[in-house]
C-alpha positions in Angstrom: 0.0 0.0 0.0 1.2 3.5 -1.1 0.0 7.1 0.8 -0.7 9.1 -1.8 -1.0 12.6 -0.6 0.2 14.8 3.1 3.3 14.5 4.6 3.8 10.9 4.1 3.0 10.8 0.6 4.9 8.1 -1.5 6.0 6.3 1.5 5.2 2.2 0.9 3.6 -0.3 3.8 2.9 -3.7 4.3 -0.1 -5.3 3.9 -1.5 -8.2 5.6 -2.3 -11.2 3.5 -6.3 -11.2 4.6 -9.2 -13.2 3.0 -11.3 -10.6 1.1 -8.9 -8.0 2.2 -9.7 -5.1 -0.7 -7.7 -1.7 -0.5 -9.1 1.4 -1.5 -7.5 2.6 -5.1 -5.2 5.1 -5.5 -7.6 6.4 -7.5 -10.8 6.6 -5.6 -8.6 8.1 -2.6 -7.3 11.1 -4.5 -11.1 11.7 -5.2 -11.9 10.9 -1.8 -9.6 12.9 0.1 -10.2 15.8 -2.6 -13.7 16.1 -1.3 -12.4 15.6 2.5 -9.7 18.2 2.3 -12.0 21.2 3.7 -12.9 19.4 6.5 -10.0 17.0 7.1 -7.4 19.6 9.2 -7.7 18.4 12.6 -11.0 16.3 12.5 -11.7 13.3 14.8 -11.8 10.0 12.6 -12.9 6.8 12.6 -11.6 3.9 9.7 -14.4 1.3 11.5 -13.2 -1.7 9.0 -9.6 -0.5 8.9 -8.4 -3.7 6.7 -5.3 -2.4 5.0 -5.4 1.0 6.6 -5.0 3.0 3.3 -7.9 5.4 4.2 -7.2 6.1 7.7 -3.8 6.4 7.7 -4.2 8.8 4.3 -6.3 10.8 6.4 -3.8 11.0 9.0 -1.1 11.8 6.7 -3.4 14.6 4.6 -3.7 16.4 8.8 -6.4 14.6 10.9 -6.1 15.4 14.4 -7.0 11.6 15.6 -8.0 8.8 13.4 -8.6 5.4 15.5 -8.0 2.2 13.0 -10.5 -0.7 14.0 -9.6 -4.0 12.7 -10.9 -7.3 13.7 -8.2 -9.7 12.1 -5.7 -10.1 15.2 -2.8 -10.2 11.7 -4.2 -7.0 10.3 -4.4 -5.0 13.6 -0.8 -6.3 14.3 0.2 -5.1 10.5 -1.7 -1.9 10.7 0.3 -1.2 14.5 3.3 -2.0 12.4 2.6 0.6 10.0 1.6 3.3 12.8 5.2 2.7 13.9 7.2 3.1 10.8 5.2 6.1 10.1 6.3 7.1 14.2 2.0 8.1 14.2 1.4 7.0 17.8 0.4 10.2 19.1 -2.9 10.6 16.8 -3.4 6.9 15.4 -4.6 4.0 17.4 -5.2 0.6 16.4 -8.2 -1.5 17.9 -8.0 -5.1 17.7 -12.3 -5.4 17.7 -15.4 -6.5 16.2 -16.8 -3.1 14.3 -19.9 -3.5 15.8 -19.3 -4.2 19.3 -16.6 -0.9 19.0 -19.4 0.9 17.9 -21.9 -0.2 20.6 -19.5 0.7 23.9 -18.4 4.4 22.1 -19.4 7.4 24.0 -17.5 10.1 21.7 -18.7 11.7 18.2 -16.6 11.6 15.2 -16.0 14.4 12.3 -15.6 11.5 9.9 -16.3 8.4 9.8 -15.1 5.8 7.1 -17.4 2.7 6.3 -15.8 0.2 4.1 -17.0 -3.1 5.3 -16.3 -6.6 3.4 -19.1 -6.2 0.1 -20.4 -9.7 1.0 -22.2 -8.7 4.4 -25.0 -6.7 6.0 -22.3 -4.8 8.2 -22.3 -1.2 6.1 -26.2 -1.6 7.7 -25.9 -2.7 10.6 -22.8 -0.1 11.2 -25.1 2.9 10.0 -28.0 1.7 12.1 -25.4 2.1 15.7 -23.6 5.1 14.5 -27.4 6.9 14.1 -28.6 5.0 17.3 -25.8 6.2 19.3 -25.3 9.8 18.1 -21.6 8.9 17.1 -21.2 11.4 13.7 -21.5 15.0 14.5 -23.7 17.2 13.1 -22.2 18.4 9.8 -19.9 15.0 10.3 -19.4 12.8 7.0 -19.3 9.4 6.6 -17.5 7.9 3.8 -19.6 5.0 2.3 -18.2 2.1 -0.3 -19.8 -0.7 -1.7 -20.4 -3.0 -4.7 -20.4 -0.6 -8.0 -24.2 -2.0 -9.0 -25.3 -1.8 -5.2 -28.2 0.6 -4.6 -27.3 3.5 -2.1 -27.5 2.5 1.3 -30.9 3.5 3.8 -29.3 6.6 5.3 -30.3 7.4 8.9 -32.7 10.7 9.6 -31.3 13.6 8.8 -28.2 12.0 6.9 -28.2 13.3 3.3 -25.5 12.0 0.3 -23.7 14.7 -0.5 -21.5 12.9 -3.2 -21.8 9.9 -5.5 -19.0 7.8 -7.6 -18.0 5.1 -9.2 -14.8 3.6 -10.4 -14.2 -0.2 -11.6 -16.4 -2.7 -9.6 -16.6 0.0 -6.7 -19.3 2.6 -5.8 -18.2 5.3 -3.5 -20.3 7.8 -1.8 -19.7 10.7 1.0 -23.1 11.4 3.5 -23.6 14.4 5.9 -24.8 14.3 9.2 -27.2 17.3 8.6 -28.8 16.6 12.1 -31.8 15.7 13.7 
């Protein structure tokens, strides 16, 4: 995996050799990160299905104030802690070792952005949108970063979400919401 933009841009990771494991593009970041860059300086975010790490840690790189990796795979976590290190990130990237869900379902702290990439072959995009709504976790005027299957419909956002952008590139659709609020 390559960062491709802020001050780490062009530096090289590993990757952990996961089933299903699909990093975001190079492409579909640049795009991604376009969008984000108003709003990106400083912002609290959460990567909920880290995987390879390539969003959050580009976030990090592009000037996020905290961005908290979750990754369920005890080898990806232990990659993705690897990759804090070599990048020497510790003070505003942390890795959780956790089921998305049940990280969800014990947080008690809002997010600017949140990024929902969750394997294509499972309700967890869903299920993931359902808790963040239920548990107020996205602040008003937050964004959540959506990806799934290019010829998936769009998501059921929660009240008061609204999509504010809609792509797609190869066999991936991409979409950024808003947290308009309640």
């Amino acid at each position: 995996m390559r960062i491709i933009g802020g001050r780490w841009r062009g530096r090289r990771l590993p990757v952990a050799a996961l089933p299903g494991l699909r990093p975001t593009g190079d492409r579909i970041r640049e795009t991604l990160f376009n969008w984000l860059q108003p709003h990106l300086a400083g912002s609290s975010c959460l990567d909920l299905f880290a995987g390879s790490g390539a969003i959050g840690l580009e976030a990090a790189s592009r000037g996020a104030g905290e961005v908290i990796l979750v990754e369920q795979a005890g080898a990806g976590a232990r990659a993705l802690q690897d990759a804090v290190r070599r990048l020497d990130a510790q003070d505003h990237v942390q890795v959780v070792n956790s089921d998305a869900i049940a990280y969800l379902q014990l947080q008690q702290r809002h997010f600017d952005i949140i990024f929902l990439d969750p394997p294509f072959d499972s309700p967890l995009l869903e299920t993931a949108l359902s808790v963040i709504a239920e548990r107020d976790l996205l602040r008003p005027g937050g964004l959540a970063y959506l990806e799934t299957p290019r010829q998936a419909q769009p998501p059921e956002l929660p009240s008061g979400w609204a999509l504010a952008r809609d792509r797609q590139a190869g066999q991936v659709r991409f979409m950024l919401a808003t947290n308009a609020g309640a």
